[in-house]
Backbone as a ProteinNet text record, in pm:
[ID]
protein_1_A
[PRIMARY]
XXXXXXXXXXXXXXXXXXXXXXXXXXXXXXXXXXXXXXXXXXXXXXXXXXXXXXXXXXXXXXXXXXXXXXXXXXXXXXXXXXXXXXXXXXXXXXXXXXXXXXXXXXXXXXXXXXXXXXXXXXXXXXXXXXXXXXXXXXXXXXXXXXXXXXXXXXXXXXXXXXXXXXXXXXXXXXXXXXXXXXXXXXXXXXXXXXXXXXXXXXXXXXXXXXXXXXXXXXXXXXXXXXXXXXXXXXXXXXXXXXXXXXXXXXXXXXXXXXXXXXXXXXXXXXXXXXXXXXXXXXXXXXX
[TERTIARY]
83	0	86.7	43.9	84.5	158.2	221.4	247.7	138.2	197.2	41.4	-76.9	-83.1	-200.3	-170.9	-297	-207.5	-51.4	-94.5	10.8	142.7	155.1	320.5	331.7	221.7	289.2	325.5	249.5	342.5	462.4	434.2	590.3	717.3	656.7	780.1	777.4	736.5	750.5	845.8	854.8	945.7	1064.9	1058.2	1216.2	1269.3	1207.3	1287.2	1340.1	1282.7	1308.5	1456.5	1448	1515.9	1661.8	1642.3	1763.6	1828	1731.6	1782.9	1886.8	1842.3	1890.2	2023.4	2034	2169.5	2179.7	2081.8	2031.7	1943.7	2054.8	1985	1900.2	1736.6	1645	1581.4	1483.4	1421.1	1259.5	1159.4	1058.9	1017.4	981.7	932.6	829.8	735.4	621.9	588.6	454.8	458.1	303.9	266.2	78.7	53.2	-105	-165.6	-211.7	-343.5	-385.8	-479.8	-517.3	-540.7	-406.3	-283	-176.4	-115.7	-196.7	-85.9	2.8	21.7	177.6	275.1	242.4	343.5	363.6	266.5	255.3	324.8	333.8	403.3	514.9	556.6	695.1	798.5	681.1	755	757.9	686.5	692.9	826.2	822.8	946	1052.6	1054.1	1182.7	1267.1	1436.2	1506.8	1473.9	1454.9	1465.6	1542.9	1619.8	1742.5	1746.3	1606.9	1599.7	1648.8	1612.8	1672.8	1563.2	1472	1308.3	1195.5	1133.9	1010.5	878.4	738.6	644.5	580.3	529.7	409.7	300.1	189.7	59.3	-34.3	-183.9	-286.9	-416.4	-528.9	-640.1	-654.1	-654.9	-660.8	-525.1	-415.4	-315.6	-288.8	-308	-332	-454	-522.3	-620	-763.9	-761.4	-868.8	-854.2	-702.2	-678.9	-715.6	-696.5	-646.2	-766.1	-866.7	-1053.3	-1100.4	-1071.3	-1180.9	-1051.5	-969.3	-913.3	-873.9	-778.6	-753.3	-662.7	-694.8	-618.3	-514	-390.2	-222.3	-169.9	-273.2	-196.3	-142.9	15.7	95.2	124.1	84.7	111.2	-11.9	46.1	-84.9	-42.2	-132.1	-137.5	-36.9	83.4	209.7	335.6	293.6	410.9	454.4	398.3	514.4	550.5	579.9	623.7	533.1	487.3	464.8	545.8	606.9	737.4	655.9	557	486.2	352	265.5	124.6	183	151.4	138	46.1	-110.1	-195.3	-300.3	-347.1	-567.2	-612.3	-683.1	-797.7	-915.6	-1030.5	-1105.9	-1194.1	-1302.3	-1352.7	-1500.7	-1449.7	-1548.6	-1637.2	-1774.7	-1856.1	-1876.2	-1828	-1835.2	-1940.1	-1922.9	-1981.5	-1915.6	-1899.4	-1872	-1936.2	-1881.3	-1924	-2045.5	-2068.6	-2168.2	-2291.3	-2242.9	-2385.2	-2503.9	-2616.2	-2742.2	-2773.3	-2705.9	-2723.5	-2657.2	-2710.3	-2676.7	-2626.2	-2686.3	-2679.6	-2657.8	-2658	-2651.3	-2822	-2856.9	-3027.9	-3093	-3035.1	-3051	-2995.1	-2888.9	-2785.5	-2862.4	-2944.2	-3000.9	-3134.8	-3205	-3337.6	-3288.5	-3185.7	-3161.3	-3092.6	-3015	-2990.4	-3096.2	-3151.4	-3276.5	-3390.3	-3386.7	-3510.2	-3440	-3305.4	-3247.5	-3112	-3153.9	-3073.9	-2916.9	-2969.2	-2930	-2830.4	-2822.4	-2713.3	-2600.8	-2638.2	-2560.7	-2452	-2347.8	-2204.7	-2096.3	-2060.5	-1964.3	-1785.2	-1764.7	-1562.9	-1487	-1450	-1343.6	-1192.2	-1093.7	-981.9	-930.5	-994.8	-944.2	-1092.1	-1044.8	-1163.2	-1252.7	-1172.2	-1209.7	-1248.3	-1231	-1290.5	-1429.5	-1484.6	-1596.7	-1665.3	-1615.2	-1683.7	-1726.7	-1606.3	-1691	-1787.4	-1801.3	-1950.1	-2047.1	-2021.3	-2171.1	-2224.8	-2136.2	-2181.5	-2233.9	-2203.6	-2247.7	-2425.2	-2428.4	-2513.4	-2612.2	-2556	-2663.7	-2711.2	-2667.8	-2711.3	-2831.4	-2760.8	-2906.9	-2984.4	-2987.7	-3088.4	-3085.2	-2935.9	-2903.8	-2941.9	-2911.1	-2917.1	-2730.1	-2701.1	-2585	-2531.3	-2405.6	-2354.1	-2283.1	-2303.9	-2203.5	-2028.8	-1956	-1822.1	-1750.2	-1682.7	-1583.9	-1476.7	-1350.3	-1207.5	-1158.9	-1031.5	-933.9	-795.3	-661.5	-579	-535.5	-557.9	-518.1	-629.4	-591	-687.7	-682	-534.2	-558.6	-592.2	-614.2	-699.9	-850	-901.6	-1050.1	-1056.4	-1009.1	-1005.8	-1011.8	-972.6	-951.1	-1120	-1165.8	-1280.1	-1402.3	-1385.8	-1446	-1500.6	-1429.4	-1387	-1435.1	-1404.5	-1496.1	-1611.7	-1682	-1791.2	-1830.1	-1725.6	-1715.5	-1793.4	-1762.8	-1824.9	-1962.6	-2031.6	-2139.3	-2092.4	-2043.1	-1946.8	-1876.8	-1735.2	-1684.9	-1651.5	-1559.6	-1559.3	-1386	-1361.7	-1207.1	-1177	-1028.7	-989.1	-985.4	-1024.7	-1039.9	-925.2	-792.8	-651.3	-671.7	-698.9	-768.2	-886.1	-959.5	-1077.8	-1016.4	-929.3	-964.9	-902.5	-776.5	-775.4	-884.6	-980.4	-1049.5	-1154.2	-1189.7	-1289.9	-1248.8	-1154.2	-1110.3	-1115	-1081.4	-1065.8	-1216.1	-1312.1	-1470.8	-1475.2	-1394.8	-1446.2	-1569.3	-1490.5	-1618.5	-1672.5	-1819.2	-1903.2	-1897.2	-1820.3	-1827.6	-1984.5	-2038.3	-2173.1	-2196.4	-2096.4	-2096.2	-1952.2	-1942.6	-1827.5	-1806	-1719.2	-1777.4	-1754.3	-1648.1	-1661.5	-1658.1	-1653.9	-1719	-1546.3	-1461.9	-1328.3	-1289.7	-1336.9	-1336.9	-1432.3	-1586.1	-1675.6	-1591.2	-1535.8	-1481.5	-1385.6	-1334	-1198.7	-1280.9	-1360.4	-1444.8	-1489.7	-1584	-1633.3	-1587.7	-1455.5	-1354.2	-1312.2	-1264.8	-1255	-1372.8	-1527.5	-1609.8	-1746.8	-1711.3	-1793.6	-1952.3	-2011.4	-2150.2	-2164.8	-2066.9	-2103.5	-2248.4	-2362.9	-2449.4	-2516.9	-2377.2	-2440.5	-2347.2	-2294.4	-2237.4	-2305.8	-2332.1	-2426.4	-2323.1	-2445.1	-2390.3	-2338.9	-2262.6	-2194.4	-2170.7	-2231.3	-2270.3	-2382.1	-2472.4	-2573.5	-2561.5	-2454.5	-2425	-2271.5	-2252	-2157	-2052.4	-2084.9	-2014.6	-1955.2	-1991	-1867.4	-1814.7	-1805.5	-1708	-1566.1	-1561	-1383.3	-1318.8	-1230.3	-1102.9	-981.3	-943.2	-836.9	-667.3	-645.4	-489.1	-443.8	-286.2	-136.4	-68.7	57.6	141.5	279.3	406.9	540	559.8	570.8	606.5	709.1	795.3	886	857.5	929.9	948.4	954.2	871.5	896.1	1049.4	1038.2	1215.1	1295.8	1270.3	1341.4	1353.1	1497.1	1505.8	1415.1	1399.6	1342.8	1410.2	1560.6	1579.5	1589.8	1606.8	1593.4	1457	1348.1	1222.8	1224	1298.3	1248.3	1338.8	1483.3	1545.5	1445.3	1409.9	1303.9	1221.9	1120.9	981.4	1074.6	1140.5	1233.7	1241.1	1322.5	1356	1257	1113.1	1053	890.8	924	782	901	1035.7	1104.1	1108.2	1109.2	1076.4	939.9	859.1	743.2	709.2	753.4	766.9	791.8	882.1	928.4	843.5	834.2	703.4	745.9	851.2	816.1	770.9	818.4	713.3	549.3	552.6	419	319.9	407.2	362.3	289	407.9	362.9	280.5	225.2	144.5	43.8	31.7	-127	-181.6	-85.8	-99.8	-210.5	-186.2	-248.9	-380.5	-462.1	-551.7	-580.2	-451	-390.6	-374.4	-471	-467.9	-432.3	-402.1	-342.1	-219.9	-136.7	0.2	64.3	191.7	280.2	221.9	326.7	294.4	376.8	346	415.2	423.7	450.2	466	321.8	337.7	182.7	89.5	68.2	-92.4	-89.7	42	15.6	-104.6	-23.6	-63.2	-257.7	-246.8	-367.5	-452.9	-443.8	-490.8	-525.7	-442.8	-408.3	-513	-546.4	-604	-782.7	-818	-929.3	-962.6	-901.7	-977.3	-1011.8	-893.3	-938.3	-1045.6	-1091.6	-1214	-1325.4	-1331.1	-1419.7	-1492	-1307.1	-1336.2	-1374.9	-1309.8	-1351.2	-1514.7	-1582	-1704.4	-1809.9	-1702.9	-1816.4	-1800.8	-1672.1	-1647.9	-1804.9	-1791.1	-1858.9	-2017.8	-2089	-2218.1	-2255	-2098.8	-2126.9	-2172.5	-2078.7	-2120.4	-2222	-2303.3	-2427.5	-2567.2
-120	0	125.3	242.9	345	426.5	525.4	563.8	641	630.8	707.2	628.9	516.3	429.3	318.3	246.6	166.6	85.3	4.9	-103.6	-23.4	89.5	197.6	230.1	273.9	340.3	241.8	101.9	-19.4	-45.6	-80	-108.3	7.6	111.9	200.6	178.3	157.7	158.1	2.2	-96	-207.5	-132.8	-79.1	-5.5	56.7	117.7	188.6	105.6	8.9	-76.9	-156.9	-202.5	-252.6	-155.3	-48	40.8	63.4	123.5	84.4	-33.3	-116.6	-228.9	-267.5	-188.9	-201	-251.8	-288.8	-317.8	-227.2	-199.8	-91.7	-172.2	-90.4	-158.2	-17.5	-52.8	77.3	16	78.5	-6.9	70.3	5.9	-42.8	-34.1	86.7	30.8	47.3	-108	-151.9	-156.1	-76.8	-30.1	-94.1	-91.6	-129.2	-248	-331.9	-432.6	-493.8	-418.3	-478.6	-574.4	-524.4	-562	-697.4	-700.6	-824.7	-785	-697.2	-628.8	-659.6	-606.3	-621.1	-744	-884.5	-982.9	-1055.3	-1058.2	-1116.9	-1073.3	-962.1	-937.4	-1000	-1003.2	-1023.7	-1203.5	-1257.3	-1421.8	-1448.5	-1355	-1425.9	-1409.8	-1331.1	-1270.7	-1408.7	-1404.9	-1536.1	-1510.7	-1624.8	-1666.9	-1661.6	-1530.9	-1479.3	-1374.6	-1356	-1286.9	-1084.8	-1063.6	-961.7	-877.1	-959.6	-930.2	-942.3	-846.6	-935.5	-860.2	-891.8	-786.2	-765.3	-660.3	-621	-615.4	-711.6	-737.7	-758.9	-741.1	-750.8	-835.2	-815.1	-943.1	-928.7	-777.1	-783.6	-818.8	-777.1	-808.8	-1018.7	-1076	-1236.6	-1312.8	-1277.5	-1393.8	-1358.7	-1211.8	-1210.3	-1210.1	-1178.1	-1196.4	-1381.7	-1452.3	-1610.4	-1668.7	-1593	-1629.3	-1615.4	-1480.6	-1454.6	-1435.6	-1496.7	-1549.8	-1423.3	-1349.1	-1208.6	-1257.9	-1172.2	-1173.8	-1137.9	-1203.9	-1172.9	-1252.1	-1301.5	-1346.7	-1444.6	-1477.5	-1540	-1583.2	-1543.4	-1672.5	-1731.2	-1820.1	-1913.7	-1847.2	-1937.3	-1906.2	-1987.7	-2069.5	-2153.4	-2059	-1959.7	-1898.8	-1792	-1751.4	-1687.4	-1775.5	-1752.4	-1723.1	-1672.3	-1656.8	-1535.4	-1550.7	-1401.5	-1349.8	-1299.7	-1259.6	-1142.9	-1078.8	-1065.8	-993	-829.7	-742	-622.5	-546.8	-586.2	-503.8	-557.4	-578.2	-625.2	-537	-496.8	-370.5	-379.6	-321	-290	-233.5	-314.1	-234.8	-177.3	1	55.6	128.5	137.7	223.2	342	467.2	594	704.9	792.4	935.4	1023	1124.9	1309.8	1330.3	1443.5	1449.8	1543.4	1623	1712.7	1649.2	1503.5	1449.3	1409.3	1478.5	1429.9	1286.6	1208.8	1063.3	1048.8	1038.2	1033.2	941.2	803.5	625.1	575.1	450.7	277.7	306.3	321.1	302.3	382.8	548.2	628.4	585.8	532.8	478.4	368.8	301.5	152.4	213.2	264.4	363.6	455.8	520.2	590.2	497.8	446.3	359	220.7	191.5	114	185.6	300.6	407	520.2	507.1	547.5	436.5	353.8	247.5	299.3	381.4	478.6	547.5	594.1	655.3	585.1	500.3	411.9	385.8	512.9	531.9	467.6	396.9	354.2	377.6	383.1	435.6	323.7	244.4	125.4	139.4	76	133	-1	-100.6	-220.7	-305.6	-371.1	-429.2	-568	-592.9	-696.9	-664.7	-535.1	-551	-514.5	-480.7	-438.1	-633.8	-708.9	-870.5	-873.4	-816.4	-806.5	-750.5	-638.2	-524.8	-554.8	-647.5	-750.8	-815.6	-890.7	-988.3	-918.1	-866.7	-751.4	-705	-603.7	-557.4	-686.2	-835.2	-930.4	-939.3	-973.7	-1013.4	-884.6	-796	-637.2	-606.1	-706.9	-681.1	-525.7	-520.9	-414.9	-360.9	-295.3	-298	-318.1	-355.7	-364.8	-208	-179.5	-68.7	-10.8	91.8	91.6	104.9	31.5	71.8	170.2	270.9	406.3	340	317.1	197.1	291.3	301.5	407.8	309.7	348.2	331.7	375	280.1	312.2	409.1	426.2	447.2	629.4	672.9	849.3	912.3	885.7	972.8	962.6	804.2	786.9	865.5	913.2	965.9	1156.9	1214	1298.3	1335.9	1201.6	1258.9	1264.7	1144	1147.7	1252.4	1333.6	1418.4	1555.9	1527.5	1684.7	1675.1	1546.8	1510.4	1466.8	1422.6	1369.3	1205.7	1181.3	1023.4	1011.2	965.2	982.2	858	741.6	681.7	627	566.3	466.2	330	267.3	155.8	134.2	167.4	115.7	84.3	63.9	23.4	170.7	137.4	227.4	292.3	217.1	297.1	376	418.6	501.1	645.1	597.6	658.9	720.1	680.1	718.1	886.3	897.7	1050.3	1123.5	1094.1	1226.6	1194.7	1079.6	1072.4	1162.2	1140.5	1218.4	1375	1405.9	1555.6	1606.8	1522.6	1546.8	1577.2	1494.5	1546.5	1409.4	1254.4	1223.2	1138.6	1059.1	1026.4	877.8	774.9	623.9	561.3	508.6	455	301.9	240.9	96	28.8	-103.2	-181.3	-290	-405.7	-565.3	-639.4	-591.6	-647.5	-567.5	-669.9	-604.4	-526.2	-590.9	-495.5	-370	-329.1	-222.2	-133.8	-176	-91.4	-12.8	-119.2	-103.2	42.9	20.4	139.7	246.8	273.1	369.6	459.9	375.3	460	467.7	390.5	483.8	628.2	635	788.1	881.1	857.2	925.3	861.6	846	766.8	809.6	923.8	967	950.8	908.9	864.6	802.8	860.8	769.8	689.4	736.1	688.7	569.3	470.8	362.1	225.9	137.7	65.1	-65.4	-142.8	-285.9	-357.7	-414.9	-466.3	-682.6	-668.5	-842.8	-921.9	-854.3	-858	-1013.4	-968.9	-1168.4	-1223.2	-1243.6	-1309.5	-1366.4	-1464.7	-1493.5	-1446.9	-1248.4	-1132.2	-1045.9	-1105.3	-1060.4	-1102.1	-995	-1009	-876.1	-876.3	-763.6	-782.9	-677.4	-648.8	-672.3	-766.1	-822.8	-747.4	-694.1	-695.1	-774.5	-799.5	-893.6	-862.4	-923.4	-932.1	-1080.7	-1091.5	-1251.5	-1263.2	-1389.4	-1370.7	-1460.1	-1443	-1562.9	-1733	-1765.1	-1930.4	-1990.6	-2079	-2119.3	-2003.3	-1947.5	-1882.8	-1920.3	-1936.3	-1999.8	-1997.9	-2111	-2112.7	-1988.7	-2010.6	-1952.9	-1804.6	-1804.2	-1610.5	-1543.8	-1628.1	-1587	-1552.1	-1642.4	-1647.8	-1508.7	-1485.6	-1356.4	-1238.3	-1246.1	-1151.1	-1139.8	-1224.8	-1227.8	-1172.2	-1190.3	-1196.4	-996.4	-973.1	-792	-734.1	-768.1	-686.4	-659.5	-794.5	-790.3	-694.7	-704.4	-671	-534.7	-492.7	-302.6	-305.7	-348.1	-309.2	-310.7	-338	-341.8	-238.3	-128.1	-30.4	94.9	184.3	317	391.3	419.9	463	412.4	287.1	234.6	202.4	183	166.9	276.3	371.6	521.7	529.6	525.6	500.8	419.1	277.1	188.2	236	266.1	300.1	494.3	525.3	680.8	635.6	517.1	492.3	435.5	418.3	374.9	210.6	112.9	-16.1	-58.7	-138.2	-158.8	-303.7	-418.4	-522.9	-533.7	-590.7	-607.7	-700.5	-731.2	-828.8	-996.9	-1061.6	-1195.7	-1287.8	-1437.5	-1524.9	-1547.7	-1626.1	-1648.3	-1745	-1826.9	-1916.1	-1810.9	-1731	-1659.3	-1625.1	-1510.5	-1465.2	-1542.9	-1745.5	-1792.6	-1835.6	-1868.1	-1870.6	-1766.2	-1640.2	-1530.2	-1567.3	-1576	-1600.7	-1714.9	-1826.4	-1957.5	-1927.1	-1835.7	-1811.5	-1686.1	-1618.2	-1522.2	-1594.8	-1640.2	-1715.5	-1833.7	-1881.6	-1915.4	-1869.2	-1804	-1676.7	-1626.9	-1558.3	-1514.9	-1592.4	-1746.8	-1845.7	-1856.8	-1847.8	-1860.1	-1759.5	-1625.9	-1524.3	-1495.8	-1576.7	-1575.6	-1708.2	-1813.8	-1947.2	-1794.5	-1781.5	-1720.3	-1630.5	-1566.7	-1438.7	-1557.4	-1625.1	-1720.3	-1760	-1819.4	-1883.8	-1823.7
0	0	0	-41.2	-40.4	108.1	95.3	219.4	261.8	436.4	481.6	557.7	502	560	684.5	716.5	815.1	799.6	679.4	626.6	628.8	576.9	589.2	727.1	809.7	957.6	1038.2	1058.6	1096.5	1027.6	924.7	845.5	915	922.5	947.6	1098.2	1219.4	1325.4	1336.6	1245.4	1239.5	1197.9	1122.2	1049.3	1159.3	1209.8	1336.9	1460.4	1454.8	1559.5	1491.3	1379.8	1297.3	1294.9	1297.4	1278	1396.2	1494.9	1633.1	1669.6	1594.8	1697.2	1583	1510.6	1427	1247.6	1237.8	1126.8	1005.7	883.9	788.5	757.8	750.8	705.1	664.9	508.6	424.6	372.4	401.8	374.3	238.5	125.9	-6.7	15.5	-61.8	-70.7	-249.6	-248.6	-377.3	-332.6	-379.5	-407.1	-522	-495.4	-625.3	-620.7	-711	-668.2	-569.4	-452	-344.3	-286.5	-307.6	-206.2	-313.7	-396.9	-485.9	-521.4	-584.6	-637.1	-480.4	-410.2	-271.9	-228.4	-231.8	-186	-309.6	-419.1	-509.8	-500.3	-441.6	-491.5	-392	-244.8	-97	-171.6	-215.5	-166.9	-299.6	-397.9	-465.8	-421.6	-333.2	-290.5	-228.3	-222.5	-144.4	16.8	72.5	215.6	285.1	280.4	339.5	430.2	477.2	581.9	531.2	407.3	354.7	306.5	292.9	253.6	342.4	364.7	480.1	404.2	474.8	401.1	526.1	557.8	611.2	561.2	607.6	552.3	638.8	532	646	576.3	639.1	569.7	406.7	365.8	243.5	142.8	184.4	141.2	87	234.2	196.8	193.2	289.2	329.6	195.2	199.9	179	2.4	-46.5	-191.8	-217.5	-119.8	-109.3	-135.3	-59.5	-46.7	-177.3	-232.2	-306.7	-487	-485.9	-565.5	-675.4	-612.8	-697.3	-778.1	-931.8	-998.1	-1002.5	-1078.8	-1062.4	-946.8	-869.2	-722	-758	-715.9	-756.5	-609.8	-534.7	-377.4	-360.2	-214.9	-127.9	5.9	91.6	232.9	294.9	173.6	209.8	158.2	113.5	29.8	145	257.9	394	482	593.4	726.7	791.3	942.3	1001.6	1093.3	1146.4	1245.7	1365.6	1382.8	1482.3	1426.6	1508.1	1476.5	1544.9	1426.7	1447.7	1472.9	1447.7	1540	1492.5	1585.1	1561.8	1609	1461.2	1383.3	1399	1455.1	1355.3	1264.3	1198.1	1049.2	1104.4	1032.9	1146.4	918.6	1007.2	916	931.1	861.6	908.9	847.9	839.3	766.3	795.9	707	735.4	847.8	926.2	1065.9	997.9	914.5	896.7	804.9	778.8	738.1	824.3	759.4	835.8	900.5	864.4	955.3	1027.2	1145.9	1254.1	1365.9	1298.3	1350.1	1234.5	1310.1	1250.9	1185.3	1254.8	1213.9	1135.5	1125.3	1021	899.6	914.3	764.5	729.9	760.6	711.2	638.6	723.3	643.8	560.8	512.8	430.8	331.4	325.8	181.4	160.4	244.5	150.4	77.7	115.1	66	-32.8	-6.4	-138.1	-259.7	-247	-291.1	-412.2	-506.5	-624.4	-579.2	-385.7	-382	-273.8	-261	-173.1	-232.8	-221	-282.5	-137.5	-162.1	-36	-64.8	-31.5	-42.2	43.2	-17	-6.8	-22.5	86.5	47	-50.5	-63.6	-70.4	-165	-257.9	-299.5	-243	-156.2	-121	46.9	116.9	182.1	182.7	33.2	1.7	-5.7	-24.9	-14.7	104.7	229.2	372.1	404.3	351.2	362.2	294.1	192.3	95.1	185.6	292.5	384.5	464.8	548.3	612.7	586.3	454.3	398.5	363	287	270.5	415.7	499.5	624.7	667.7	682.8	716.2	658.1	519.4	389.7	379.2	355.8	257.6	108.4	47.9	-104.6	-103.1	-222.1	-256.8	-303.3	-226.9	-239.5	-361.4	-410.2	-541.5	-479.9	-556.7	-478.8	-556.2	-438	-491.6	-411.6	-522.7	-473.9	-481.8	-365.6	-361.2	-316.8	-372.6	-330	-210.2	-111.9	-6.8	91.4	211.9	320.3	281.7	286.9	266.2	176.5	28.8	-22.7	-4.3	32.7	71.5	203	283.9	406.7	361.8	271.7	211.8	145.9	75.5	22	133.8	161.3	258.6	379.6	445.8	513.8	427.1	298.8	230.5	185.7	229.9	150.1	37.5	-44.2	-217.6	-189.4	-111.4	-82.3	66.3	54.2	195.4	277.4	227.1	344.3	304.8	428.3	363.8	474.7	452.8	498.6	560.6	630.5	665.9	782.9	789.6	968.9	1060.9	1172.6	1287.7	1275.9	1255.3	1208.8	1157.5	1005.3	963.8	1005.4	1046.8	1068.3	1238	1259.9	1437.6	1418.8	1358.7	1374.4	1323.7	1245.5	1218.2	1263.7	1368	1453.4	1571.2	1605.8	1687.7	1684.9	1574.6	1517	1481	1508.5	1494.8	1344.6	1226.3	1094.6	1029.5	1128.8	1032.9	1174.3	1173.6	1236.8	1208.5	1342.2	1303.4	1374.2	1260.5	1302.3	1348.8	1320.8	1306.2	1293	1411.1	1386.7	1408.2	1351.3	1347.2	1456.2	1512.4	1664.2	1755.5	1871.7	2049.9	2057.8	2050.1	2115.8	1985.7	1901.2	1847.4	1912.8	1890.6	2005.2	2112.9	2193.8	2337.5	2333.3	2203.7	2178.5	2180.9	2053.3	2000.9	2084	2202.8	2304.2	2424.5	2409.3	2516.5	2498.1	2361.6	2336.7	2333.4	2307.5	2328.1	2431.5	2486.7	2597.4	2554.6	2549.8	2512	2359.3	2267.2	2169.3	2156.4	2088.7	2092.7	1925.9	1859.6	1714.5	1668.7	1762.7	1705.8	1751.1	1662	1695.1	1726	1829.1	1823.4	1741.9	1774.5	1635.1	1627.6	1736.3	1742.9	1717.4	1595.9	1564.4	1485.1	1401.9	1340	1385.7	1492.8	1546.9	1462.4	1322.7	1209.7	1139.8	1163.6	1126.2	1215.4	1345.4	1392.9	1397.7	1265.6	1224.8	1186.4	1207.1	1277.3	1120.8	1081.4	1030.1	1097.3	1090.3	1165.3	1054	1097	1017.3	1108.1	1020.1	1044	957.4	1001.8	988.7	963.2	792.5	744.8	647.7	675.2	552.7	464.4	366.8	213	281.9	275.3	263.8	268.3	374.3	390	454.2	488.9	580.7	737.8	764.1	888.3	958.3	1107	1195	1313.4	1308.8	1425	1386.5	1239.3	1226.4	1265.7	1231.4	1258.7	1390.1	1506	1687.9	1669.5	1587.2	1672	1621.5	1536.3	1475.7	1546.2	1576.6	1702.1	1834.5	1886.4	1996.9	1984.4	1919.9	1880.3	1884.2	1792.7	1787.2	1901.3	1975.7	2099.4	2224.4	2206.6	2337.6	2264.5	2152.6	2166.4	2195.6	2168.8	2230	2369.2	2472.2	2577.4	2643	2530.9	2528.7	2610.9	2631.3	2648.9	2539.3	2431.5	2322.2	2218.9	2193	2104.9	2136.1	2287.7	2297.4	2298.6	2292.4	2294.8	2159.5	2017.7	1902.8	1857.1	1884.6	1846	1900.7	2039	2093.1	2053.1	1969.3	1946.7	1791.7	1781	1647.4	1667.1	1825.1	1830.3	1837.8	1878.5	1837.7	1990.1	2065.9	2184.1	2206.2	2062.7	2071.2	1977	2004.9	1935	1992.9	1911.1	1970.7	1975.8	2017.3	2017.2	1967.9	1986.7	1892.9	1736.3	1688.8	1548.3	1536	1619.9	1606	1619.2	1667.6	1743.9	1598.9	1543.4	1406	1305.1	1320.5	1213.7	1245.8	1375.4	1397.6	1350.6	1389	1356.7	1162	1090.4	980.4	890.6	1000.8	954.1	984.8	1117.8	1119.2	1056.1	998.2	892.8	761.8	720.1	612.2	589.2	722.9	719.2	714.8	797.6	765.8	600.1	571.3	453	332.4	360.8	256.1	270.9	375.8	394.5	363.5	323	267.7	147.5	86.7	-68.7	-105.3	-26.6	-79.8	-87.2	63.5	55.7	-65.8	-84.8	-214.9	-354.1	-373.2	-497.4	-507.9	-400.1	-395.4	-474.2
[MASK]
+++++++++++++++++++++++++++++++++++++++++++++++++++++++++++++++++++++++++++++++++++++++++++++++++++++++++++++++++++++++++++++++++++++++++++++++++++++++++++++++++++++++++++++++++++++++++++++++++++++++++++++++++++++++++++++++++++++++++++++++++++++++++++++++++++++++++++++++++++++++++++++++

């Protein structure tokens, strides 16, 4: 992804850690695709510990589900080193639009179906919001695809789009900054964040309405296939012990990111139940 968005401000909070600790490291970013360009380039790369990628549901799991074109990996073609942060996917508006809820936004695009313009940073997390929307007996949304989270955050914010769809990463500074209005989010520990920062919030709705989407946007730190075992542990090893840190933890939670860190398994777990998930809302979409 582009710079600017979640996938770059993690990536760069590894580089720094990475440099710190003595090691030149420069993060690459290769946009475009919904993250195949970046994910093809990371899995050809040699297993030499010289290459790594920072990625997230749309980048693998959800290219893996719903079978994007160009994708030239599997869900065998990384590694995972460390989980970098569980997200999540919040539904917003311009703070100066007339809707006000979850419940205003549902009566207004079924009664206006024609303008149900939605702003996606990612195409495939628009397959999640089908599910979503099939389930609320939605109308199907028209999709406005943007590279990456900051220029959709841009239109958004001036009103060019009436909503969009991204990670709380995203959306939290200018929730914060009162420019746009989050109405809706897929799970209970995003809620939890949301209206920690605005406690009288009263326009974000429950979000455990279908239990079967409560799912969260993971990133993650994985390398090329075949890459040592024990480079991976010094890798997991470096980068959970800066986080431990109060400046890095300063930086991760400045981003609205109240889980991080971990083993290499939790990563893959994390990894194996999205893609069920997502395999299960690719199968419903086909049906």
């Amino acid at each position: 992804y582009p710079p600017g968005g979640a996938t770059d401000k993690l990536a760069r909070i590894v580089e720094q850690i990475f440099n710190e600790h003595g090691w030149t490291s420069i993060v690459v970013n290769k946009p475009g695709a919904d993250g195949v360009i970046g994910g093809n380039y990371a899995a050809k790369a040699k297993p030499d510990g010289k290459t790594l990628f920072v990625g997230a549901t749309g980048a693998l799991d959800a290219n893996i589900a719903f079978k994007a074109q160009g994708m030239e990996y599997t869900d065998k073609s990384f590694v995972p080193i460390v989980p970098l942060a569980n997200i999540s996917y919040v539904l917003a508006v311009p703070a100066n639009s007339p809707i006000q809820n979850y419940e205003q936004f549902k009566f207004y695009v079924r009664a206006n179906p024609d303008k149900f313009n939605l702003a996606f940073w990612n195409a495939n997390t628009a397959n999640i919001f089908y599910d979503w929307a099939k389930k609320e007996h939605l109308p199907r949304p028209n999709i406005v695809l943007y590279k990456g989270s900051g220029p959709q955050m841009i239109d958004l914010v001036g009103g060019h789009v009436p909503f969009a769809f991204d990670t709380w990463l995203a959306m939290a500074p200018q929730f914060e900054a009162d420019k746009v209005r989050v109405i809706a989010t897929l799970d209970k520990g995003g809620l939890a964040v949301i209206k920690k920062l605005k406690p009288d919030n009263p326009s974000i709705a429950i979000s455990d309405i279908h239990p079967d989407l409560n799912v969260g946007v993971w990133y993650g730190l994985w390398a090329p296939a075949g890459t040592s075992k024990a480079y991976i542990t010094e890798l997991n090893t470096i980068i959970n012990r800066a986080f431990k840190e109060p400046k890095y933890q300063e930086k991760i939670e400045m981003l609205n990111i109240k889980t991080y860190g971990g083993t290499a398994d939790s990563l893959l777990v994390l990894q194996k139940r999205n893609l069920q998930i997502l395999q299960r809302i690719a199968q419903d979409l086909n049906k």
